[in-house]
C-alpha positions as CSV (number, residue, x, y, z in Angstrom):
1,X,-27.5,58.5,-29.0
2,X,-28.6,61.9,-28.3
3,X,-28.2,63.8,-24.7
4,X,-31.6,63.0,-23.5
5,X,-31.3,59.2,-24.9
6,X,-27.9,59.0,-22.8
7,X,-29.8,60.9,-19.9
8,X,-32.6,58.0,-19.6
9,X,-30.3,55.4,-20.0
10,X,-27.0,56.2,-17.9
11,X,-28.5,59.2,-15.4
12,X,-26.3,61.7,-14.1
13,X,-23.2,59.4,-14.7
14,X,-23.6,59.9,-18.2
15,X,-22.2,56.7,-19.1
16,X,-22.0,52.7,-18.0
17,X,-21.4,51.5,-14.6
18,X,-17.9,49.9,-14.4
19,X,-17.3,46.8,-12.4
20,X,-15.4,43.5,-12.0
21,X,-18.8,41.4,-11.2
22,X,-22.2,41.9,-11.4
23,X,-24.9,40.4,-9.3
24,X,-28.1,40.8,-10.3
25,X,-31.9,39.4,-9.4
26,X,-35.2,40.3,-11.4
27,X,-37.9,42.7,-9.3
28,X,-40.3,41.0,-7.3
29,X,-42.9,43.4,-9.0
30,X,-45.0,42.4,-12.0
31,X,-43.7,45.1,-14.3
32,X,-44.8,45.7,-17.6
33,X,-41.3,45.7,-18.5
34,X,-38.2,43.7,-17.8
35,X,-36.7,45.2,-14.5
36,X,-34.1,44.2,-12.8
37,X,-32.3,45.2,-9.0
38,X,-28.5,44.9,-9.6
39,X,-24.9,45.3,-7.7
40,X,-22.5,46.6,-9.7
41,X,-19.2,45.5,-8.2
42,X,-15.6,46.9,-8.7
43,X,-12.8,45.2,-6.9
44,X,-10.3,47.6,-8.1
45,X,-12.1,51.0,-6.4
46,X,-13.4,48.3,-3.6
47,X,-16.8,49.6,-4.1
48,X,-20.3,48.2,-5.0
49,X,-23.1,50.4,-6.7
50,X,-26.7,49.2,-6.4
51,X,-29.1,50.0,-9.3
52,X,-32.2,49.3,-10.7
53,X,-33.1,48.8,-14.5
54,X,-36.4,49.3,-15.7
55,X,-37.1,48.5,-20.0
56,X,-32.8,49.0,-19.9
57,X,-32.4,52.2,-18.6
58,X,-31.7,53.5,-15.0
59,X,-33.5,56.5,-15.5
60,X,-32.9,60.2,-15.8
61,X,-32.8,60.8,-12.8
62,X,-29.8,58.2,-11.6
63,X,-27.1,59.3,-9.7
64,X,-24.4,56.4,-8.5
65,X,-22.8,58.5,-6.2
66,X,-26.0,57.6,-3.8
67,X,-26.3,54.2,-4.0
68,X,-22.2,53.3,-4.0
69,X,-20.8,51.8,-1.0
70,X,-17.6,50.1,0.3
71,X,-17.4,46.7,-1.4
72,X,-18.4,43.8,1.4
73,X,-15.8,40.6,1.8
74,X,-17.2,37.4,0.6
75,X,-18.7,35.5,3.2
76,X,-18.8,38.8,5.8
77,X,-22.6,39.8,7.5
78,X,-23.1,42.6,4.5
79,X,-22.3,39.6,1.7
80,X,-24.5,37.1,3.1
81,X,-27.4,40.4,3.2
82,X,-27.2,40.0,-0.8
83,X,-27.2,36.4,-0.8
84,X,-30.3,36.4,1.1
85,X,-31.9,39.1,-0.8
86,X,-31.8,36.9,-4.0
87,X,-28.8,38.3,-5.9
88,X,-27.0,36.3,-7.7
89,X,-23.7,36.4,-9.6
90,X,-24.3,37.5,-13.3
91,X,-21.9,36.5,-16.2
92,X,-20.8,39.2,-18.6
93,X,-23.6,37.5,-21.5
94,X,-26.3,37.8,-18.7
95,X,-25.7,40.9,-17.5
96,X,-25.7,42.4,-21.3
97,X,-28.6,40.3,-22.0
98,X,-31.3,41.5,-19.5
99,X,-29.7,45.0,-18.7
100,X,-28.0,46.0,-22.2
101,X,-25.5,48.9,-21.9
102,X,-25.8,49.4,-18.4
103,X,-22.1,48.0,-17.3
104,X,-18.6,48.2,-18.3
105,X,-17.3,45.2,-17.3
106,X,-13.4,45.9,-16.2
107,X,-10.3,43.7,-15.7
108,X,-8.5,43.3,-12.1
109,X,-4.7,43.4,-13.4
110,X,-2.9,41.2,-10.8
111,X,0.2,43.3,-9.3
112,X,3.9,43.5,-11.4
113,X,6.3,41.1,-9.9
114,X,9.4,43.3,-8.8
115,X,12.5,42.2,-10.6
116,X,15.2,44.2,-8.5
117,X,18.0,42.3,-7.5
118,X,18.3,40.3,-4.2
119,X,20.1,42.1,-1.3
120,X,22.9,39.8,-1.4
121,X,24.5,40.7,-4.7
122,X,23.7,44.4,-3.9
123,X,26.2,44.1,-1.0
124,X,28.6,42.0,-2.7
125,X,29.2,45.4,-5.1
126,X,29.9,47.8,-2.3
């Protein structure tokens, strides 16, 4: 992919969106080309990034750093405002299907269990 390919694809960013989920709803416009709004949410940064795809690209012009926010609870007032606007949660085959490229889909790594040893046999020793 050459710099201006990657430019009209990925904007400023330069690359994918990464994210846990994606919710995603198609334009209420009659494009001539598949376009889509998405949410592009990442649980690990708490943070959700709305884009919008037109033909598979977010355009040259992109720049995620306006349109990231702080990532809204499930079931708070700023949840239910996507719900309402017709999002709905993508799986990773849909989200590569009508929006190719576009997001990196990451993993939410669940916290290491601490393995020190209980305070009783630490004050046994002593």
């Amino acid at each position: 992919m050459t710099a201006k390919e990657t430019r009209k694809k990925f904007g400023i960013a330069g690359g994918p969106l990464k994210g846990t989920k994606v919710l995603g709803r198609k334009m209420g416009h009659d494009f001539t080309m598949a376009s889509f709004c998405i949410l592009v949410l990442n649980a690990v940064a708490g943070t959700a990034t709305g884009a919008n795809v037109y033909g598979g690209n977010l355009g040259k012009g992109y720049d995620p750093s306006h349109y990231t926010g702080p990532l809204h609870a499930e079931g708070s007032e700023g949840h239910k405002k996507w719900d309402h606007k017709g999002y709905e949660e993508w799986t990773q085959e849909e989200t590569e299907a009508n929006c190719p490229g576009i997001v990196e889909f990451i993993e939410v790594k669940a916290p290491k269990a601490k393995t020190s040893k209980p305070k009783a046999e630490t004050a046994a020793k002593s």
